[in-house]
VEXBA-546085 format. One line per 2 residues: number of its first residue (from 0); their letters; for each residue z, y, x of C-alpha. Coordinates in Angstrom, 1 decimal, padded with zeros to 4 digits. Example, Ala and Ser with C-alpha at 12.3 -4.5 7.8 and 13.67 -1.06 7.14 Angstrom:
<torses>
0	as	007.8:-004.5:012.3 | 007.1:-001.1:013.7
</torses>
This chain:
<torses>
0	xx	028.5:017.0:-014.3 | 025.0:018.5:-013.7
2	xx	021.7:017.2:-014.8 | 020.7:016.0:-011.3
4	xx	024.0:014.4:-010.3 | 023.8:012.9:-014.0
6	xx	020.0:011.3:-013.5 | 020.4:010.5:-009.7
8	xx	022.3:007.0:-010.2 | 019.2:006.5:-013.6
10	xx	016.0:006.8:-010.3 | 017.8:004.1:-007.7
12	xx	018.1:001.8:-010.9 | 014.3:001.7:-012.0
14	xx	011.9:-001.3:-011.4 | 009.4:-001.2:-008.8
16	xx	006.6:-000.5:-009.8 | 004.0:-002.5:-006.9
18	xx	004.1:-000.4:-004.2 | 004.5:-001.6:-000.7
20	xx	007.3:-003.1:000.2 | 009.9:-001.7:002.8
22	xx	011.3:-004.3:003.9 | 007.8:-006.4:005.1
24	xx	007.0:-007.7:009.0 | 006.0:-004.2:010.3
26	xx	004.9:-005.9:013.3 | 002.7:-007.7:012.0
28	xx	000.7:-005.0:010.0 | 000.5:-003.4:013.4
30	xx	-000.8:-006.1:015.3 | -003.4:-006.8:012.1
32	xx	-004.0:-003.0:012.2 | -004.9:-002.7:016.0
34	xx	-006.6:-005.9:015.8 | -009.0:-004.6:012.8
36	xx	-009.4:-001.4:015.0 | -010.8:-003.2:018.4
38	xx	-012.9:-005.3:016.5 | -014.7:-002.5:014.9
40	xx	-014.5:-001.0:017.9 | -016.6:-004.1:019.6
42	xx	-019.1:-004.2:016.9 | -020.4:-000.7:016.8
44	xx	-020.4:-000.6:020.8 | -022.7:-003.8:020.4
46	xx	-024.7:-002.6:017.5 | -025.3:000.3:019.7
48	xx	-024.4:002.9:017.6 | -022.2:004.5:020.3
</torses>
């Protein structure tokens, strides 16, 4: 057995360690994202900065 075959089973074992999670509403981050976008979008058009 080499060393990688040996540690590969070791890495899908670990803790997570906070990141984001894979399996969250992307929809929704989308949506939130777009939404976040426009609204800047409106503000610096009626600041007048465009």
């Amino acid at each position: 057995m080499t060393a990688t075959a040996h540690t590969a089973p070791r890495a899908r074992a670990r803790s997570r360690t906070g990141g984001p999670d894979d399996r969250g509403p992307k929809i929704l981050e989308h949506v939130l994202g777009w939404t976040l976008v426009v609204l800047l979008a409106v503000l610096v058009t009626r600041a007048g900065l465009i």
